[in-house]
NUPA-778367 format. One record per residue (C-alpha): residue number from 1; z, x, y. Coordinates in steps of 0.2 Angstrom, whole numbers, plus 5000, padded with zeros to 4 digits. Layout:
NUM  Z  X  Y $
...
//
This chain:
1  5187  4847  5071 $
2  5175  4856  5056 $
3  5178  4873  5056 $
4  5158  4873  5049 $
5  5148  4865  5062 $
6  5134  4852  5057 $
7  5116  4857  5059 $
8  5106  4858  5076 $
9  5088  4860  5081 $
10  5083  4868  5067 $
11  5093  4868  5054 $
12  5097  4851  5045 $
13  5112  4842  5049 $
14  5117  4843  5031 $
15  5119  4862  5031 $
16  5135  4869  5037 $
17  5135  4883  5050 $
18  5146  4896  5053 $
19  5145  4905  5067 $
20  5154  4922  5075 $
21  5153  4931  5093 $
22  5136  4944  5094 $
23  5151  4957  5095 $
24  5153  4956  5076 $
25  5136  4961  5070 $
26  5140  4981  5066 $
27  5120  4984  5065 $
28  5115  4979  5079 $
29  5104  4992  5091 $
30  5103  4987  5109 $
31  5086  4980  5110 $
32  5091  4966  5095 $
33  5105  4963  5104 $
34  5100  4960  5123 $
35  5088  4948  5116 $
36  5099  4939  5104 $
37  5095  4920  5105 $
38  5113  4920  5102 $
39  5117  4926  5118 $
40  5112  4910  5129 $
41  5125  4899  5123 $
42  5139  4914  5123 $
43  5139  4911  5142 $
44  5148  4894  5140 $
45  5166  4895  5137 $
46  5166  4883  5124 $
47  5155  4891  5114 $
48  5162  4908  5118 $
49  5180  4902  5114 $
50  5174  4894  5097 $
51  5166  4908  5092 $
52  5182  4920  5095 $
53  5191  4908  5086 $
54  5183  4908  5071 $
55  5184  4928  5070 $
56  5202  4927  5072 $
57  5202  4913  5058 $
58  5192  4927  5048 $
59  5206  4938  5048 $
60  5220  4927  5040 $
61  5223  4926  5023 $
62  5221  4906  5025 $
63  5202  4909  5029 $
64  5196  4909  5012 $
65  5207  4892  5007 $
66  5202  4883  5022 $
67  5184  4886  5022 $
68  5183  4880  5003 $
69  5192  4864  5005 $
70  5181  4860  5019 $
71  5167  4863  5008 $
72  5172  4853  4995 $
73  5179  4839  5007 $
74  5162  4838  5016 $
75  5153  4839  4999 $
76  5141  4853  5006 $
77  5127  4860  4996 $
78  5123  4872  5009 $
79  5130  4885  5021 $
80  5122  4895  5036 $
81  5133  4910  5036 $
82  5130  4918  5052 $
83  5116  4910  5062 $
84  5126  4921  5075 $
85  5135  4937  5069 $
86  5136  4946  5055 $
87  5149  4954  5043 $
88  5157  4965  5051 $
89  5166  4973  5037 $
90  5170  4977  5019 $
91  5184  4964  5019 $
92  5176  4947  5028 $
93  5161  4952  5018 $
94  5171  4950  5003 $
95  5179  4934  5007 $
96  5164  4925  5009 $
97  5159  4931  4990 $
98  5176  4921  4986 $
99  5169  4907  4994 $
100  5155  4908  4987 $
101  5161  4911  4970 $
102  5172  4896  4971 $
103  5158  4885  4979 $
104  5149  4886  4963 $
105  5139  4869  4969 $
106  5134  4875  4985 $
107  5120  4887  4990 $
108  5125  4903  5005 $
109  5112  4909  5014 $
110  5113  4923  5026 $
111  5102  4936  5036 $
112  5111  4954  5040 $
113  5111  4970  5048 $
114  5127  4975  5041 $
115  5118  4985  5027 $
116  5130  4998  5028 $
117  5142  4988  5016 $
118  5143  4986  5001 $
119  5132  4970  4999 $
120  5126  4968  4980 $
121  5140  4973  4970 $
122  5152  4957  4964 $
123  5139  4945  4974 $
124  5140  4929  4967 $
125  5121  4920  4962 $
126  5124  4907  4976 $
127  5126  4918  4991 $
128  5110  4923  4995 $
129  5110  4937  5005 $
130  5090  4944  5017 $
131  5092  4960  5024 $
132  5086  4959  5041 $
133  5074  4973  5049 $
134  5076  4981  5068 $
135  5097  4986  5064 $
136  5103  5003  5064 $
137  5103  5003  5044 $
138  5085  5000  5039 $
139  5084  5016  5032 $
140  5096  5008  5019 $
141  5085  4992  5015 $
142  5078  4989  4996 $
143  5062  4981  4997 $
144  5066  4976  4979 $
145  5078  4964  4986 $
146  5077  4950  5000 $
147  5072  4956  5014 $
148  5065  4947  5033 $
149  5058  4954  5049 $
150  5055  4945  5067 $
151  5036  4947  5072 $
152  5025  4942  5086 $
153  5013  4934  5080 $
154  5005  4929  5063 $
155  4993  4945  5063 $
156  5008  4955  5058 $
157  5012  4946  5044 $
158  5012  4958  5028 $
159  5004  4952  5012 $
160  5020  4948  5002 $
161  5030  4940  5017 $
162  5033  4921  5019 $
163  5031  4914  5039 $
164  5043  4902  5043 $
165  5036  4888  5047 $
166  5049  4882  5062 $
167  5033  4885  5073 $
168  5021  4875  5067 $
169  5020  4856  5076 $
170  5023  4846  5061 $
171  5041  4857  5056 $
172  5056  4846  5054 $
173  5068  4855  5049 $
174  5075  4869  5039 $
175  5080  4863  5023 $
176  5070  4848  5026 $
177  5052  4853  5029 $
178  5054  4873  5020 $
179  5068  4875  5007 $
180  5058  4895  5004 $
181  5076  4904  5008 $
182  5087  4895  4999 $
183  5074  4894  4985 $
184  5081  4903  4968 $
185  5063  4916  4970 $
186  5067  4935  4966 $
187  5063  4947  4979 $
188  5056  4935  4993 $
189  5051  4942  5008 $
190  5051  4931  5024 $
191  5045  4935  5045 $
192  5049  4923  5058 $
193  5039  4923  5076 $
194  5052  4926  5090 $
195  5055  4913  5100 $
196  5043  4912  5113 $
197  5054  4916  5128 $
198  5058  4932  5122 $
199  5043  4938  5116 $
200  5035  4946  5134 $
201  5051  4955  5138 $
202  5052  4962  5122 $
203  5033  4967  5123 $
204  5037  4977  5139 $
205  5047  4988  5133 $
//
């Protein structure tokens, strides 16, 4: 079994995902997280268990090893961290900057809420790191960096951000059809539209 699962609806199958329990994300408030996509699939055991797994997998000191031999083995030249998840301290944050940093070949990308760590310092050029808007930290976001936000619809959209295209009817897939976040681009600013089935129950509240 790969501990980085292959890519799903949205995201190619050449990509590497690495998924941990919505638990983990530190910044989470309590309106991302009762409407976290993630929270669907948590209610199948398997998923659950896999989850758990992997964030006790996090904790050993074999994580870092075992992760990059997978990497190499597979031959991936990208890596989902977290499509569910987040860092959810200084220390697995770090680890993935090993991996990262020993992956030279191969491109992280990643989308947090855990902006009260130490993000930037030591970050190697291939983890590519978007701090995500509606956490507890915004306060603490530098637009000077990556950043990305969910939004309704398209007449949110700001002037500098870049809408994924996942929504549009001839979308493939996510480093397929756009490559924009894993794109080498300074400062890039991207929304997403929330998935449709979430969007009236978060309008009423």
């Amino acid at each position: 079994m790969y501990l980085l699962k292959p890519g799903n609806h949205k995201l190619s199958r050449t990509i590497g995902i690495w998924n941990l329990p919505r638990t983990s994300c530190i910044g989470k408030t309590n309106k991302c997280y009762k409407y976290c996509y993630g929270k669907t699939f948590e209610r199948m055991n398997t998923v659950k268990h896999a989850r758990a797994f992997r964030y006790d997998l996090t904790q050993k000191q074999t994580f870092v090893d075992l992760i990059v031999l997978e990497i190499k083995y597979r031959e991936l030249n990208k890596v989902r961290i977290h499509e569910v998840g987040d860092f959810y301290d200084q220390t697995y944050l770090n680890k993935w900057k090993d991996i990262a940093r020993l992956c030279p070949n191969t491109d992280f990308l990643c989308y947090t809420k855990a902006l009260c760590l130490d993000l930037w310092n030591n970050k190697p050029y291939n983890l590519i790191i978007f701090q995500s808007y509606d956490g507890k930290y915004d306060e603490l976001i530098d637009e000077n960096k990556h950043t990305a936000r969910v939004i309704n619809d398209k007449s949110e959209l700001r002037d500098n951000e870049h809408l994924c295209p996942y929504n549009k009817s001839n979308f493939d897939k996510c480093g397929i059809t756009c490559k924009y976040c894993f794109l080498d681009i300074k400062d890039k600013h991207v929304a997403f539209i929330i998935h449709s089935k979430f969007r009236h129950k978060r309008n009423k509240k």
